[in-house]
C-alpha positions as a Markdown table, in Angstrom:
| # | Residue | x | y | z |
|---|---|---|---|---|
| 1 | Unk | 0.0 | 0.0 | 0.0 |
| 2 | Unk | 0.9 | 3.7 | -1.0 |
| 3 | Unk | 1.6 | 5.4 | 2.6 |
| 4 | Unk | -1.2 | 7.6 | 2.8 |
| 5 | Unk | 0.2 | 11.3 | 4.2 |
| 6 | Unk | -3.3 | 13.7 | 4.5 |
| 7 | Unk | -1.4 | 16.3 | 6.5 |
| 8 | Unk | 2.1 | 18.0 | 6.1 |
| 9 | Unk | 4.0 | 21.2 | 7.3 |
| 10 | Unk | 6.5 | 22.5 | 4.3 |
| 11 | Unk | 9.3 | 25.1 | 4.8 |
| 12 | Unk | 7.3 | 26.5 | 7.8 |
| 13 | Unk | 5.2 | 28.3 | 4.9 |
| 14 | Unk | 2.4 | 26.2 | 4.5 |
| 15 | Unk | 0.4 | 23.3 | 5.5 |
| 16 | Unk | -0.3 | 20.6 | 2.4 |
| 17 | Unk | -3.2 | 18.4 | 2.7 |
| 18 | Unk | -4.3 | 15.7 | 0.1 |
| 19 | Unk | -7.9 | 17.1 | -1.5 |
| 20 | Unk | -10.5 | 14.4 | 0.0 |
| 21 | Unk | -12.4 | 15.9 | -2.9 |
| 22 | Unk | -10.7 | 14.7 | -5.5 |
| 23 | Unk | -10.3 | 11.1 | -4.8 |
| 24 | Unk | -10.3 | 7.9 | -5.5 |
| 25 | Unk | -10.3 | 9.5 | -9.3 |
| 26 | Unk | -6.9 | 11.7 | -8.1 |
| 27 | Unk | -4.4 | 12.1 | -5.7 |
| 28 | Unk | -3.6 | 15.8 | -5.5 |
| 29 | Unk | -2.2 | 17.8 | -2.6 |
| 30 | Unk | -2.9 | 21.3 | -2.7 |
| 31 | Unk | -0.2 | 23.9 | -0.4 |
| 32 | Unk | -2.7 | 26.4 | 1.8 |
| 33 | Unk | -0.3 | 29.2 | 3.1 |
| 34 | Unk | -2.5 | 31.5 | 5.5 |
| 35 | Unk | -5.0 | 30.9 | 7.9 |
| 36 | Unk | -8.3 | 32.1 | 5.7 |
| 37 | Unk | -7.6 | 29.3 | 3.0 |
| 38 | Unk | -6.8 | 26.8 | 5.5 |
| 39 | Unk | -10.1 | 27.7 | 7.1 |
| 40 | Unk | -12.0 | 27.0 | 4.1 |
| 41 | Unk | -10.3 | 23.8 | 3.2 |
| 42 | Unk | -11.9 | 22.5 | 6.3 |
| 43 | Unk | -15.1 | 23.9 | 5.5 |
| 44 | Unk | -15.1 | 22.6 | 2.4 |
| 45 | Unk | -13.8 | 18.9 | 3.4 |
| 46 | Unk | -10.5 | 19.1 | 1.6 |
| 47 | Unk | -9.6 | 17.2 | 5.1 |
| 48 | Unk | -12.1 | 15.3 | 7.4 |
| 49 | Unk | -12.1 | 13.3 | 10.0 |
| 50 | Unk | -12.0 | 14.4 | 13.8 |
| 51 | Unk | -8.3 | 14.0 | 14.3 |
| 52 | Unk | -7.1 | 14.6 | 11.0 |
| 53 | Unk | -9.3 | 18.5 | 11.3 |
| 54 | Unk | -7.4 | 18.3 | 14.7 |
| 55 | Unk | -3.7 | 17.8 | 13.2 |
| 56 | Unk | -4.7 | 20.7 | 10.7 |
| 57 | Unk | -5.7 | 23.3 | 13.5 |
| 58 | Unk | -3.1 | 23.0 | 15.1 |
| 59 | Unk | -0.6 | 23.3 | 12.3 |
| 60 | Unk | -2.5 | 26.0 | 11.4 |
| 61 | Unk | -1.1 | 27.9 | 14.5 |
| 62 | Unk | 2.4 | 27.1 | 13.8 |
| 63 | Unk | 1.6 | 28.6 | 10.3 |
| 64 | Unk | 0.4 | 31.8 | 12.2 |
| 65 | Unk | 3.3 | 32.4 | 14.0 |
| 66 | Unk | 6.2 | 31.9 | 10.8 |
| 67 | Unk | 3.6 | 33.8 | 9.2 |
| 68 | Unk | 4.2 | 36.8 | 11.6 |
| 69 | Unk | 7.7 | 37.4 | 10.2 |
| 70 | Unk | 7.7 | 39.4 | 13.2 |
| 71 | Unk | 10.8 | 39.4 | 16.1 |
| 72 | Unk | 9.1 | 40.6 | 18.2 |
| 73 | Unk | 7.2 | 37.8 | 20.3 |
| 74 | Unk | 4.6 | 40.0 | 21.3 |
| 75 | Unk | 3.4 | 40.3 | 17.6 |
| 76 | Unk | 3.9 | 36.5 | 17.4 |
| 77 | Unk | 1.7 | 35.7 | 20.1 |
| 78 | Unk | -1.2 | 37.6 | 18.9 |
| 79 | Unk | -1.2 | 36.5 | 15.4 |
| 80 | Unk | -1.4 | 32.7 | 16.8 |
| 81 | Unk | -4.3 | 33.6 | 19.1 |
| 82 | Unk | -5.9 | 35.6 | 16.2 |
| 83 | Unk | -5.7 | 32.6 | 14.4 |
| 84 | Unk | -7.0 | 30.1 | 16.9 |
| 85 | Unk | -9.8 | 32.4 | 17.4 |
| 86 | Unk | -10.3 | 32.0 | 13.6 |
| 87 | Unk | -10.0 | 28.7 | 13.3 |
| 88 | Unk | -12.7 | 27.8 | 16.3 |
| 89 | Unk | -15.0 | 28.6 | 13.9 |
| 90 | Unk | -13.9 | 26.4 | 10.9 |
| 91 | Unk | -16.6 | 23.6 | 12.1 |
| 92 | Unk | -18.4 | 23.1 | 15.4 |
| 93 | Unk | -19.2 | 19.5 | 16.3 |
| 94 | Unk | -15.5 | 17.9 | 16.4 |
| 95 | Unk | -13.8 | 18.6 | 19.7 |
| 96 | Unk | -10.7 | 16.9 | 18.4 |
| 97 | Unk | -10.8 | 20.5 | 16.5 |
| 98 | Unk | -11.0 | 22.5 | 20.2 |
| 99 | Unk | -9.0 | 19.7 | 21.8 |
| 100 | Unk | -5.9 | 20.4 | 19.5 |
| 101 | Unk | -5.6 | 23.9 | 19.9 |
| 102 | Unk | -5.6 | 23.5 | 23.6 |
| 103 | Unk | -3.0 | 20.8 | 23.8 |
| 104 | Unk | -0.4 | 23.2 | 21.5 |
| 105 | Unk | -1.0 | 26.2 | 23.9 |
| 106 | Unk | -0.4 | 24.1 | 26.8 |
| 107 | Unk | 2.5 | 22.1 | 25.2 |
| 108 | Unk | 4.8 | 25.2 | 24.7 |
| 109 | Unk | 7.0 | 26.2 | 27.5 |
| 110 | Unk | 6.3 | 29.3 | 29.7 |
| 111 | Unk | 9.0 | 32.1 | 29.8 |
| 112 | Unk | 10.4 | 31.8 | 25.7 |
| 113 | Unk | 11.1 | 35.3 | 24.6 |
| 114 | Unk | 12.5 | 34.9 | 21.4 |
| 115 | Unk | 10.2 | 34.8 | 19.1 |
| 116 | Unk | 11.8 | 32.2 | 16.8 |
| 117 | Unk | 11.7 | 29.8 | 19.6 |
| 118 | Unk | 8.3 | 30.6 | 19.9 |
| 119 | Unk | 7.8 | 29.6 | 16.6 |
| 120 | Unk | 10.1 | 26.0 | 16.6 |
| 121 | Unk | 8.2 | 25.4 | 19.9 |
| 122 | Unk | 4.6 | 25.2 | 18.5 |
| 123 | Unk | 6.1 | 22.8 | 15.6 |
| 124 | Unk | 7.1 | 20.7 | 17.7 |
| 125 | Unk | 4.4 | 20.8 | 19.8 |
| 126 | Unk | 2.1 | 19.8 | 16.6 |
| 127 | Unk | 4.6 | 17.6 | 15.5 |
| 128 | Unk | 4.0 | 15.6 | 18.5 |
| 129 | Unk | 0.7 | 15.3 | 18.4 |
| 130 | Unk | 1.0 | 14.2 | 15.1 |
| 131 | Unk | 3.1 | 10.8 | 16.3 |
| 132 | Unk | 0.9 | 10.5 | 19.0 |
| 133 | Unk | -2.5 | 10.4 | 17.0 |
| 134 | Unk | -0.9 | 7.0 | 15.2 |
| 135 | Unk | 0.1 | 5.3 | 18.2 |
| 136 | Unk | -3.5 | 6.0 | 19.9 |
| 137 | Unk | -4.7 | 4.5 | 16.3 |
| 138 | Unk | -2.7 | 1.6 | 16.4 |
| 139 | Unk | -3.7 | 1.0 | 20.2 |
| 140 | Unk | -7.4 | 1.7 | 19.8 |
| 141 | Unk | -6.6 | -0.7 | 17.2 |
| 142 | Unk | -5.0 | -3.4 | 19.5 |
| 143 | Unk | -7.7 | -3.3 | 21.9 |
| 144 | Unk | -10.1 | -3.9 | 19.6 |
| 145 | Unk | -8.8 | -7.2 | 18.8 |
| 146 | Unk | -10.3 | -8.7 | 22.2 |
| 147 | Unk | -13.8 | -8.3 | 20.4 |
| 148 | Unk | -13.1 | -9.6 | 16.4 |
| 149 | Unk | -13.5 | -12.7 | 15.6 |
| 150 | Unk | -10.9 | -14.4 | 14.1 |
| 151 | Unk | -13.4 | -14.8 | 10.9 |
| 152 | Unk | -14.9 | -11.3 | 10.8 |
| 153 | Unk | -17.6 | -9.5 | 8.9 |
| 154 | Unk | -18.0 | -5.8 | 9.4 |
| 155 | Unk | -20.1 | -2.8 | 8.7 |
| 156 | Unk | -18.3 | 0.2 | 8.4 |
| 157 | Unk | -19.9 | 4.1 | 8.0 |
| 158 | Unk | -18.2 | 6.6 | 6.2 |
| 159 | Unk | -14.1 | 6.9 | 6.4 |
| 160 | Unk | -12.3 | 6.6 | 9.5 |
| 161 | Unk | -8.8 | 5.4 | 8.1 |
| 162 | Unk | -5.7 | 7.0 | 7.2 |
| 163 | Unk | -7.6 | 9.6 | 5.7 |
| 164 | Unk | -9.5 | 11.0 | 8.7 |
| 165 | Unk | -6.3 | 10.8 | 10.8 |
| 166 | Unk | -2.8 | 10.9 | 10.7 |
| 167 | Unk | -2.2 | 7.3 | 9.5 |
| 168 | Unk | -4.0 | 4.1 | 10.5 |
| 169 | Unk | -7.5 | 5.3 | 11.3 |
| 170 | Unk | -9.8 | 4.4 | 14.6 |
| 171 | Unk | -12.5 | 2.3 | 13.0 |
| 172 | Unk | -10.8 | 1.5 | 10.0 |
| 173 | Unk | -7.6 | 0.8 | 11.8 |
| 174 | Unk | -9.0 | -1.8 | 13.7 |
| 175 | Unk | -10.1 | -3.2 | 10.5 |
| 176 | Unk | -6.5 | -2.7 | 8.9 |
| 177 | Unk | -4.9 | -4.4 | 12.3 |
| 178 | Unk | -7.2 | -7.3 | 12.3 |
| 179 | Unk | -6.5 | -8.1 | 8.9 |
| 180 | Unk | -2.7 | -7.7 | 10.0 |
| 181 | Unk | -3.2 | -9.5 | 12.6 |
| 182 | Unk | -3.9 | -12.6 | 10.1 |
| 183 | Unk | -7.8 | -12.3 | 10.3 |
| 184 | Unk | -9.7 | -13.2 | 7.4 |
| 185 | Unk | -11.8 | -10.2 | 6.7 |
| 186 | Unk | -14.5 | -9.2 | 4.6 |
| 187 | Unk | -16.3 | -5.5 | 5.0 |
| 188 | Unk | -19.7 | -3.7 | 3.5 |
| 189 | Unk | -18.8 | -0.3 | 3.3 |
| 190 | Unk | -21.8 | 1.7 | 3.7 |
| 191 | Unk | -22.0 | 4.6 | 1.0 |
| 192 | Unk | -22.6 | 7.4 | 3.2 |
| 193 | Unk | -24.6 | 10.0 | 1.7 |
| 194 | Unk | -24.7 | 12.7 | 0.8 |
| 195 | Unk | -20.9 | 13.1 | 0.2 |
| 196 | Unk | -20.0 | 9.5 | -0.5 |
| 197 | Unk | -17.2 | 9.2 | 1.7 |
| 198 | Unk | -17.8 | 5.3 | 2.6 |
| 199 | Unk | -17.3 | 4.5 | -1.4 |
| 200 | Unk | -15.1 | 7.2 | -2.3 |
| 201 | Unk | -12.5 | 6.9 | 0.4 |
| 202 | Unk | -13.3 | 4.0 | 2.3 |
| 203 | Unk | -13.6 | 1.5 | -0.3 |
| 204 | Unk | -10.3 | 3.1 | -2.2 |
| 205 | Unk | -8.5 | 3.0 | 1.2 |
| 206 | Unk | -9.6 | -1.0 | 1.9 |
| 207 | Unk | -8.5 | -1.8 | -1.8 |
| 208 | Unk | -5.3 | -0.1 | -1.2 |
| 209 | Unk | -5.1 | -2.3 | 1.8 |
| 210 | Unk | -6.4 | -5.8 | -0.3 |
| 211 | Unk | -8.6 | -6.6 | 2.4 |
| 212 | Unk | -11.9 | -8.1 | 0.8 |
| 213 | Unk | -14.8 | -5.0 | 0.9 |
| 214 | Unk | -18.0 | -4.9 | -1.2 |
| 215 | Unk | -20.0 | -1.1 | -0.8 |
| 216 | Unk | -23.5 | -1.0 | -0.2 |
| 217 | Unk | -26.2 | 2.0 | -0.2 |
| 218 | Unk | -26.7 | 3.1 | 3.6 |
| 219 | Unk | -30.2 | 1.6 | 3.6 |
| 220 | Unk | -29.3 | -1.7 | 2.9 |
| 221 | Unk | -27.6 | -2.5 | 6.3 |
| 222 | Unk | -30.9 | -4.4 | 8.0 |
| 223 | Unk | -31.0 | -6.4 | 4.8 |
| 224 | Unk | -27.4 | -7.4 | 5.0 |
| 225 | Unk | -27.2 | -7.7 | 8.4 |
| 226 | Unk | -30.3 | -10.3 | 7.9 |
| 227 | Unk | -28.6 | -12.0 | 5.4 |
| 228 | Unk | -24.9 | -11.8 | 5.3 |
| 229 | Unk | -23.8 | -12.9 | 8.9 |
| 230 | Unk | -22.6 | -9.5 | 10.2 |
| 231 | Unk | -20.6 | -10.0 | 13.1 |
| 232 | Unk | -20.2 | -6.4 | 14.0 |
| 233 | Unk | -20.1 | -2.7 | 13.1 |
| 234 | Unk | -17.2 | -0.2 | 13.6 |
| 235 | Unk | -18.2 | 3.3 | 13.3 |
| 236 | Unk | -15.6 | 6.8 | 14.5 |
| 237 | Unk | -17.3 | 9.5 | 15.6 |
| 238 | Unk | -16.7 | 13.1 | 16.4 |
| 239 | Unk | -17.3 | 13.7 | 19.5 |
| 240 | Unk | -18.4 | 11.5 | 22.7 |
| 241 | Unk | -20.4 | 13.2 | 25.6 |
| 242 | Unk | -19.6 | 11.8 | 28.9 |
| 243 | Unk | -22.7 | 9.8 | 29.2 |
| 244 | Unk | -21.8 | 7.6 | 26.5 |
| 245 | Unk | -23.9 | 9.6 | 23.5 |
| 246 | Unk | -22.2 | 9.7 | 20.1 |
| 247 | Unk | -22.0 | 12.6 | 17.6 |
| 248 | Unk | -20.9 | 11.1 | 14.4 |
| 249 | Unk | -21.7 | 11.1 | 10.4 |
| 250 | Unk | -25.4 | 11.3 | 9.8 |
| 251 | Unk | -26.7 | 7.7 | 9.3 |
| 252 | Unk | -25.0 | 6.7 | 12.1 |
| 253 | Unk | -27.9 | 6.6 | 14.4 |
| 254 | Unk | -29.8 | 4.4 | 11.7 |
| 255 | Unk | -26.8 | 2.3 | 11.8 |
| 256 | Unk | -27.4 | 1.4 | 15.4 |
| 257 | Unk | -31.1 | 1.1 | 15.5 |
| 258 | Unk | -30.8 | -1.9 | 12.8 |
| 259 | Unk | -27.6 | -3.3 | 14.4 |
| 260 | Unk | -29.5 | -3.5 | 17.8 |
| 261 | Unk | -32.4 | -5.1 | 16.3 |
| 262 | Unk | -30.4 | -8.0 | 14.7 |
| 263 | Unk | -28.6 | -8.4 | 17.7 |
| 264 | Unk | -25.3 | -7.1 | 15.9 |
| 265 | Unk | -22.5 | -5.6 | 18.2 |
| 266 | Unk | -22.2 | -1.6 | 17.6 |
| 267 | Unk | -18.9 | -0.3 | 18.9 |
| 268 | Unk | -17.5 | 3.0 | 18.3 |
| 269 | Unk | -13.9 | 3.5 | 18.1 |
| 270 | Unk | -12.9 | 6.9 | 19.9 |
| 271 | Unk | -9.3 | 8.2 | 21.0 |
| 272 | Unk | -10.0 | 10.1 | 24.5 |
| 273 | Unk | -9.5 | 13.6 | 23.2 |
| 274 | Unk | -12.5 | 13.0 | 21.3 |
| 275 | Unk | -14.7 | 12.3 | 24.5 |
| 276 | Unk | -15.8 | 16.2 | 25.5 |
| 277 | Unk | -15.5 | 16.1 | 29.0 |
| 278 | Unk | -17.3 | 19.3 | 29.0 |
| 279 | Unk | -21.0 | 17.6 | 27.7 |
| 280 | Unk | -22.7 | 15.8 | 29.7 |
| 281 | Unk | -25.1 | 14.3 | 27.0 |
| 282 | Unk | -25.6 | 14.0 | 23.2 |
| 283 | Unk | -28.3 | 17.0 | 23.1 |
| 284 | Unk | -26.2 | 19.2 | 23.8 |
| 285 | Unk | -24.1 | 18.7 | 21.2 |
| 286 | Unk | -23.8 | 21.3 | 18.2 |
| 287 | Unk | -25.5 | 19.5 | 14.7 |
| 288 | Unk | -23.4 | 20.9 | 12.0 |
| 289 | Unk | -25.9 | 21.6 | 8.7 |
| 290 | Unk | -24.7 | 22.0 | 5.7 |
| 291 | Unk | -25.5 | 23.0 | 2.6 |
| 292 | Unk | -28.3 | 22.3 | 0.4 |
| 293 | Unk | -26.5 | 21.1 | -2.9 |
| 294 | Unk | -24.6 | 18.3 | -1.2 |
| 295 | Unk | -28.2 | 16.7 | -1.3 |
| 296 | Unk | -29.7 | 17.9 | -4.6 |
| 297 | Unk | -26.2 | 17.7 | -6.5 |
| 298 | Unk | -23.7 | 14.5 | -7.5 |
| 299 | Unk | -20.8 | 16.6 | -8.9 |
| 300 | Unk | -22.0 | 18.8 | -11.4 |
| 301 | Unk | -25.5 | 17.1 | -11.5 |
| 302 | Unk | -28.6 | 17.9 | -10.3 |
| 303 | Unk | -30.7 | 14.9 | -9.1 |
| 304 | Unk | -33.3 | 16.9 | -7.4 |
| 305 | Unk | -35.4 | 19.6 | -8.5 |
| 306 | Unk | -34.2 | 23.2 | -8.5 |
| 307 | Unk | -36.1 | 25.2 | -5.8 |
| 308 | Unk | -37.1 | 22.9 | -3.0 |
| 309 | Unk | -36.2 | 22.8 | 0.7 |
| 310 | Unk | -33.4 | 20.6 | 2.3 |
| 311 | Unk | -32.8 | 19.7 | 5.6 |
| 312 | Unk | -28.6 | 18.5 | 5.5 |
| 313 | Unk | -27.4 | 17.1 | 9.2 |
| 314 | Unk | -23.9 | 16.4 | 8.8 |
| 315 | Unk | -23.9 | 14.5 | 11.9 |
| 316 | Unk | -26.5 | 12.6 | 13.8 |
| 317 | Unk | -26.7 | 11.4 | 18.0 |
| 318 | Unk | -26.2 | 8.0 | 18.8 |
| 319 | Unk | -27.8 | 7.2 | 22.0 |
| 320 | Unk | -25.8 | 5.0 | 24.5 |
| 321 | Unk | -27.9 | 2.6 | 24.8 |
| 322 | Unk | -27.6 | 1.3 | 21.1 |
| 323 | Unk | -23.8 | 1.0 | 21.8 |
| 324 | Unk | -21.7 | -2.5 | 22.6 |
| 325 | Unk | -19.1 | -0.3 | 23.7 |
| 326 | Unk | -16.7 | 2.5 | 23.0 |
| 327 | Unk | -12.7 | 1.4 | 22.0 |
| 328 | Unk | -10.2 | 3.8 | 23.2 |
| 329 | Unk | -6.8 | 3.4 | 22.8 |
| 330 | Unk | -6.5 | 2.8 | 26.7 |
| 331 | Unk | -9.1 | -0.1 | 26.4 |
| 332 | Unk | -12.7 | -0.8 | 26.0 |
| 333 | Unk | -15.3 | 1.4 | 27.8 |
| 334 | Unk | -18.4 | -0.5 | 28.6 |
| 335 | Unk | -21.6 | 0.3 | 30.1 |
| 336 | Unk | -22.6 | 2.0 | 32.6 |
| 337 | Unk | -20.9 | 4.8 | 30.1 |
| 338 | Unk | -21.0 | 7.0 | 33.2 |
| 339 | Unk | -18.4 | 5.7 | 35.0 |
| 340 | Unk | -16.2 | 3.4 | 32.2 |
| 341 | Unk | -15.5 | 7.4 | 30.5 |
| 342 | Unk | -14.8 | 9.1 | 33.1 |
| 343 | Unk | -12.6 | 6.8 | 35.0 |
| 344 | Unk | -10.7 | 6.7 | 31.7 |
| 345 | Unk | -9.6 | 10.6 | 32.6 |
| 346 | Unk | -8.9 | 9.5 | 36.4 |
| 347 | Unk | -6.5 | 7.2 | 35.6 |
């Protein structure tokens, strides 16, 4: 397999990402160099994916501050928290997004007054997290394996590989590591409308990997999981609230309902700094919505008429109660959600 890079820092000028956009038809990599256009490439979904939007952010500050051009670290300082307050806004129901920021600011030293320092401190900062998102991948990954068959079927919704992170993935990776791990693996890879990012990215990810996939159209999971021996689904998600709710791609909640009903494990792969310690339940979670011609258009054509109303969720609430259990990289949280998350923080 081609190793998959999403995110990179280049001469301290910019930050390249690989255009989500453009695959699986082409792998381009386009170079943002301020803080507005690196904005709107998360806007737009040039990158997605919790902790890959997380990785960005944040090297989205160290841009800010080479960006200054300033010595003086006073100029420096503001220019990264102008950007950070910027960035905030880029899109509201990831926390690895808020999360990131946070753990830069608190990762540099107190007390640097150069303001190059300044500067090579938040790179490394990012660049830390960076190596730590694939080891919490690999271990969410690891854990996982107490719970997959050795002769697994999976469901999968929408792209959590190395895509939506820095390499591996959360769902996906445990996917990837079981069929590592000598597994014998076989995956339906739900669609995920409206933007397709189960058969455009998933499925070109898995076929990258040769592990043995077949995509379906997100309402075909009860009848698959009627006929086809499902043994489990692995979804991401976006943001965990303390009482075990899940904020994750729209469809999502459908997922669960039918896997509950067949009596098909649901687990939900999810590295800590996406479980917002800060809310208490799913409903008070922000819904992203998005707009109306991800719905009415496929590329450049229409397939709904011009004119009418759309309602676009990009996310949807999982309730606890439809989940098996929640995979971190520090082991599997099972119910009562209550106490399995937040003892995860205690320890």
């Amino acid at each position: 397999m081609r190793k998959i890079t999403p995110i990179e820092f280049i001469d301290s000028s910019a930050v390249r990402l690989l255009d989500q956009r453009m695959l699986p038809a082409d792998v381009v990599y386009n170079n943002y160099s301020n803080i507005e256009s690196l904005s709107q490439a998360i806007t737009d979904m040039v990158v997605r994916g919790a902790p890959a939007i997380g990785i960005t952010v944040a090297y989205g500050l160290a841009l800010a501050a080479f960006n200054a051009k300033s010595n003086d670290i006073s100029v420096v300082k503001q220019a990264v928290q102008d950007a950070d307050s910027y960035l905030r806004k880029s899109r509201p129901t990831a926390v690895n997004l808020f999360w990131a920021l946070d753990q830069v600011h608190a990762a540099v030293p107190e007390g640097i007054t150069d303001a190059a320092d300044y500067c090579k401190a938040i790179e490394s900062a990012v660049d830390t997290l960076a190596v730590l998102d694939i080891e919490t991948n690999k271990a969410i990954g690891y854990h996982a394996m107490a719970v997959v068959p050795d002769d697994v079927t999976f469901i999968h919704h929408c792209n959590t590989g190395s895509l939506a992170t820095m390499e591996y993935g959360t769902a996906l990776g445990i996917i990837r590591i079981a069929h590592e791990e000598g597994k014998k693996v076989n995956v339906f890879v739900d669609e995920t409308r409206p933007r397709l990012q189960g058969s455009k990215l998933t499925s070109w990810e898995l076929k990258e990997l040769g592990i043995d996939h077949r995509v379906i159209v997100d309402g075909a999971s009860g009848h698959v999981m009627s006929t086809q021996n499902v043994d489990m689904c692995v979804v991401g998600c976006d943001r965990v609230a303390m009482n075990g709710d899940v904020a994750n791609k729209i469809g999502t909640y459908n997922l669960a309902i039918v896997a509950k009903e067949h009596g098909v494990p649901f687990y939900v792969a999810a590295p800590t700094s996406t479980i917002d310690q800060g809310t208490a339940k799913g409903g008070d979670i922000a819904v992203e919505e998005r707009a109306a011609q991800e719905i009415t258009m496929i590329g450049s054509e229409r397939i709904a008429p011009e004119g009418i109303d759309v309602f676009n969720p990009a996310f949807d609430i999982t309730p606890a109660k439809f989940i098996s259990g929640i995979i971190t990289e520090k082991g599997i949280v099972y119910p009562p959600y209550e106490e399995g998350l937040a003892a995860l923080f205690k320890s």
